[in-house]
N, C-alpha and C positions, 0 to 999 in steps of 0.2 A: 405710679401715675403714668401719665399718657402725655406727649407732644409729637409733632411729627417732627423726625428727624432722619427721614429715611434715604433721604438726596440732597445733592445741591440747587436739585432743582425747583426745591421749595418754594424759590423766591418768586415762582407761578402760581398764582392762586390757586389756578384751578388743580394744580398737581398736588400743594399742600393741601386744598379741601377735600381730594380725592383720599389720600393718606393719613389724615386724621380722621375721616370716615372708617378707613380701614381699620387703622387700629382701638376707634371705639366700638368697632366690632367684635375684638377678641377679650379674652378676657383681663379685669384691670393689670393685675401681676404680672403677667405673660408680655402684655403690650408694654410695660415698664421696663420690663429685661429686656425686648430688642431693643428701644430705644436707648437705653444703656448702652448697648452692643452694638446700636449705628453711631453715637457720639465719639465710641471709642475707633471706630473705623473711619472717623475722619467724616461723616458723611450727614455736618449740618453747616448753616450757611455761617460763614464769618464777617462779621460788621466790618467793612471796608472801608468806613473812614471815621473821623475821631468824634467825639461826641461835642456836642455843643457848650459852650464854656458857662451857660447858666445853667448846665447840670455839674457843674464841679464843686464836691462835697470834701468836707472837711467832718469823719468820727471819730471818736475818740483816740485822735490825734492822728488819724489815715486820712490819706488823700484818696478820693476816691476820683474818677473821671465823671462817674453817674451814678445817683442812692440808687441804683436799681440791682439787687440780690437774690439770685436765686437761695432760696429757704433749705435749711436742714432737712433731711426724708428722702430728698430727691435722690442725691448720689451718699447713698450712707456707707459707701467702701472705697470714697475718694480715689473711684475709677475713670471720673472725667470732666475736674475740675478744670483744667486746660482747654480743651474744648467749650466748653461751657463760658468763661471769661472772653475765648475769643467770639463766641456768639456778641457780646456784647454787655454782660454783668458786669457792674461795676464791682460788684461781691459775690464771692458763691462761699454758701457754708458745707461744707461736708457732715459724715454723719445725720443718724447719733450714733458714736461710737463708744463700747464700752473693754472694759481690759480685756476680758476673754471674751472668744468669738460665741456668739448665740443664733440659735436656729429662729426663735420668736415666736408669735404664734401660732395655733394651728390655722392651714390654709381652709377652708378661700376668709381672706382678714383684709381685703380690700376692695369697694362696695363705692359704684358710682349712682350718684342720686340726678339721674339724668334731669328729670322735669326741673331739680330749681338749679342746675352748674354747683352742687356741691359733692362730695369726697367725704365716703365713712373708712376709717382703718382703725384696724387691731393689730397692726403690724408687732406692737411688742421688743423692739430696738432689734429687728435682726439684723444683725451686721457679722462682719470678718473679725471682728478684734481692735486691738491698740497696733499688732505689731502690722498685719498685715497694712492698716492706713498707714501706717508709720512710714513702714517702705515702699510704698507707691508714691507717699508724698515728698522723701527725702532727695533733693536735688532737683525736683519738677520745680519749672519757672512754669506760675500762673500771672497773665499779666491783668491783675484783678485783686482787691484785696483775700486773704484767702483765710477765711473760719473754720474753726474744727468745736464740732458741737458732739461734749461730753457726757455721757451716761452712766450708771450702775448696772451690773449684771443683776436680771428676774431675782437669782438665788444666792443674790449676795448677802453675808452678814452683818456688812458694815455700810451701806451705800456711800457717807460719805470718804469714809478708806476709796472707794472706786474713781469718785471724785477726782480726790487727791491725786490719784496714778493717774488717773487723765492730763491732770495739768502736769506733770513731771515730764511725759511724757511729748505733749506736743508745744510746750511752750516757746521752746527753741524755733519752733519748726513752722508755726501758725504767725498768723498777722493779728489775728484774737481768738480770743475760745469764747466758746456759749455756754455754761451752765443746763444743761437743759433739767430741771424738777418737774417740769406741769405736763408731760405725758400722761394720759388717764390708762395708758397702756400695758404699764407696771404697777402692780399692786403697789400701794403706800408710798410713790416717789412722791406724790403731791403733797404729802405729809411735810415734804419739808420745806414747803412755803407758808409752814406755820413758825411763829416767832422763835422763839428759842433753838428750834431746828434748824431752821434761818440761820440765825446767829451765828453757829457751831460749824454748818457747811460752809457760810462766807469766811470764817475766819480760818479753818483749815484750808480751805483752796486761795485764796491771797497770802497766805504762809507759805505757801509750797508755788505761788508765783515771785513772791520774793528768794526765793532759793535760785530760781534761773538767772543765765546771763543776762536774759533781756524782759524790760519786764511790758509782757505780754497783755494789751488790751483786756478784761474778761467782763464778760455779759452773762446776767439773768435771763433766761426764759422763764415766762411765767404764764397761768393760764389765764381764761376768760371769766372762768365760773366762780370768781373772786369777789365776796361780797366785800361792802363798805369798809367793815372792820375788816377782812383780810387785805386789801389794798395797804389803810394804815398800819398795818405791822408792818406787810413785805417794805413801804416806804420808810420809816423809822429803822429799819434796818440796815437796810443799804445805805440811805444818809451817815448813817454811823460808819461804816465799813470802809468805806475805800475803792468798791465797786466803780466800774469805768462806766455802767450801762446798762439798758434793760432790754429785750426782746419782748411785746405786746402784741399779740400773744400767740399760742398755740393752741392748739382745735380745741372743741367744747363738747362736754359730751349732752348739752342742752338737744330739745329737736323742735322745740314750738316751730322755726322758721323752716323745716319738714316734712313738719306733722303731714299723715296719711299718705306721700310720696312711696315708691317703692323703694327698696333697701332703708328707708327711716329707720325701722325698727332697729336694723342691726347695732350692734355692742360696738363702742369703739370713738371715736375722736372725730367729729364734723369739721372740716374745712371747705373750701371754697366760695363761691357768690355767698351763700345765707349764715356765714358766718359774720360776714363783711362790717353790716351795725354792731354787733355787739362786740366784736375784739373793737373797732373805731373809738366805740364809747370808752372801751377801758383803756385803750389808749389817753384819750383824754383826760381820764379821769385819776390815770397817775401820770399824766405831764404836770397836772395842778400839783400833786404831790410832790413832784421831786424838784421842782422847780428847773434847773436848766443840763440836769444830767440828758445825756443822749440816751434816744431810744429809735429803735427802730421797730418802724410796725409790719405788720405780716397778720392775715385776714382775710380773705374776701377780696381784694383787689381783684378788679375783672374789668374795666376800664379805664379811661386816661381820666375822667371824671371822680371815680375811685379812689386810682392813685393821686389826686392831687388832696384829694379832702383827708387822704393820712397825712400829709404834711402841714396840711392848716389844724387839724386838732391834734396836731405836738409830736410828729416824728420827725425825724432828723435824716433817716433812709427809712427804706421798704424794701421787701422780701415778696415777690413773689412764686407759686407752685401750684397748687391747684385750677387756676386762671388758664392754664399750660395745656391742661386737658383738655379743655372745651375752646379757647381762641386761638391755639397754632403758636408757633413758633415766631410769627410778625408779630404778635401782641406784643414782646418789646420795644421793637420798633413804635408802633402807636402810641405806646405809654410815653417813651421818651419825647414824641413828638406834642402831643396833648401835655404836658408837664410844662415844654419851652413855650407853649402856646398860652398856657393860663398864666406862667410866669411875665409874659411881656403883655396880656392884657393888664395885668394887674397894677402893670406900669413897675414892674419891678426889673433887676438882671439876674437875679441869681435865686432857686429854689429855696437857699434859706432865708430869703428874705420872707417865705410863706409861711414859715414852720409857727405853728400856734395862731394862726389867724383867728380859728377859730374854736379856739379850745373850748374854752366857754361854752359856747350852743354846744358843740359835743357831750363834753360830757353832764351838760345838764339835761339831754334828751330829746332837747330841741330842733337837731335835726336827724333826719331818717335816712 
């Protein structure tokens, strides 16, 4: 994906309009790696003073300053989670990372759907590995909550084996891990957000979170394309289990909201703006389910308007990354300000005072 981060001097409009012009001019992949390569050179703006104290969140049992997270995809070689936190994240997740290093899919597997602000990928978890995250993140201070979001190698035997070395691995090391199963990117990962599969993967990976010193926050990712009956299981599940929390959700490989656009067609995982209703609804719609377990949503967020309506139909933070492409670098900024702004109409102080306002109309479809 794409944001401008190519100077400090972004904090000029016209220079950040200029530079995200430019880099939605090259191609998506290419413009992802410099941006990567100017994060890491120091060379995006850092939030210069402290956030507002009605964005202070409490997840599964972190303190955040602000629910505001940059999403798994972004940096999957936890090459610039530090940077990234001082932009202003209250959370950044790394990954998805899996044990051995993988190439992923074949290029070009990343496809922007300009007319409606949405993101098609077949990236296929290409990452460095376990170790190479490993040591980039051992000893780094992020001053941010800081996730590491686990996966299976393509041509693994055992996907949940791979699991398990995920969490052996960064449990020490992480603030929480994510689960990630609902990538439509790996053949059969999805597979095991079906029950008993379920069952086998939660109980082996909280086995091997209780083996560590410290025991380690861990979160479900799960997907969008989850009908009625798939919600009910994954929730019956996790009520059972021990699980600290859910992620709602990642991309979908739906295209109704679309349909006839250029790149639609391609194979691969929709995110951005036209994702936004449907991950909202399923958000919803396993807040009813799980009653008062934390979740954080991630979807479609692309205004302050947006963001606020994940928190009233039952998130606890939000993740954004595709938003990043098409509104710049300040769209955090906006968010956080649009968030303080609906929190103090609302006659409230603090952002959880909004969480589930409106679960209800969500997930019954009533609103758009």
């Amino acid at each position: 994906m794409i944001f401008s981060a190519f100077s400090p001097l972004l904090r000029h409009a016209g220079l950040a309009g200029l530079t995200r012009d430019a880099l939605l001019r090259m191609d998506p992949e290419t413009a992802h790696g410099a941006t990567i390569a100017a994060l890491r050179l120091g060379l995006a703006p850092r939030q210069d003073h402290q956030d507002p104290p009605e964005l202070a969140t409490s997840l599964c049992g972190l303190d955040l300053t602000n629910p505001l997270g940059m999403a798994a995809g972004f940096d999957k070689n936890a090459e610039v989670p530090r940077p990234l936190a001082l932009m202003g994240f209250g959370m950044v997740e790394i990954g998805t990372v899996t044990p051995r290093p993988q190439a992923g899919n074949p290029k070009p597997r990343l496809f922007r759907v300009a007319g409606a602000e949405g993101v098609i990928n077949r990236m296929g978890f290409n990452n460095d590995g376990h170790e190479a995250a490993f040591e980039r993140l051992q000893g780094l201070r992020v001053p941010a909550a800081l996730g590491v979001n686990i996966g299976a190698n393509k041509d693994s035997t055992d996907f949940v084996a791979d699991y398990v070395l995920g969490v052996a691995r960064f449990a020490e090391l992480a603030d929480y891990l994510t689960v990630n199963i609902s990538s439509p990117n790996t053949p059969g990962l999805r597979n095991l957000q079906a029950d008993e599969a379920l069952r086998r993967l939660l109980g082996e990976v909280l086995a091997a979170r209780a083996k560590a010193k410290i025991r380690v926050p861990v979160l479900l990712k799960i997907a969008p394309d989850l009908d009625e009956a798939g919600m009910d299981a994954i929730a019956r599940v996790i009520l059972d289990s021990g699980l600290d929390g859910l992620i709602v959700s990642n991309t979908t490989v739906a295209r109704e909201a679309v349909a006839g656009l250029e790149n639609a067609s391609e194979t691969g995982g929709l995110s951005g703006k036209p994702l936004f209703n449907l991950a909202t609804r399923r958000l919803a719609q396993m807040r009813q389910r799980v009653g008062t377990l934390p979740i954080v949503g991630v979807g479609g967020i692309h205004s302050p308007q947006s963001a606020l309506a994940k928190f009233e139909a039952g998130a606890n933070a939000i993740q954004l990354y595709s938003a990043l492409v098409f509104g710049g670098l300040d769209l955090l900024d906006r968010l956080k300000s649009g968030l303080v702004a609906g929190i103090r109409m609302a006659g409230k102080t603090n952002i959880s005072e909004l969480v589930g306002a409106r679960t209800d109309d969500w997930a019954a479809g009533r609103i758009e």
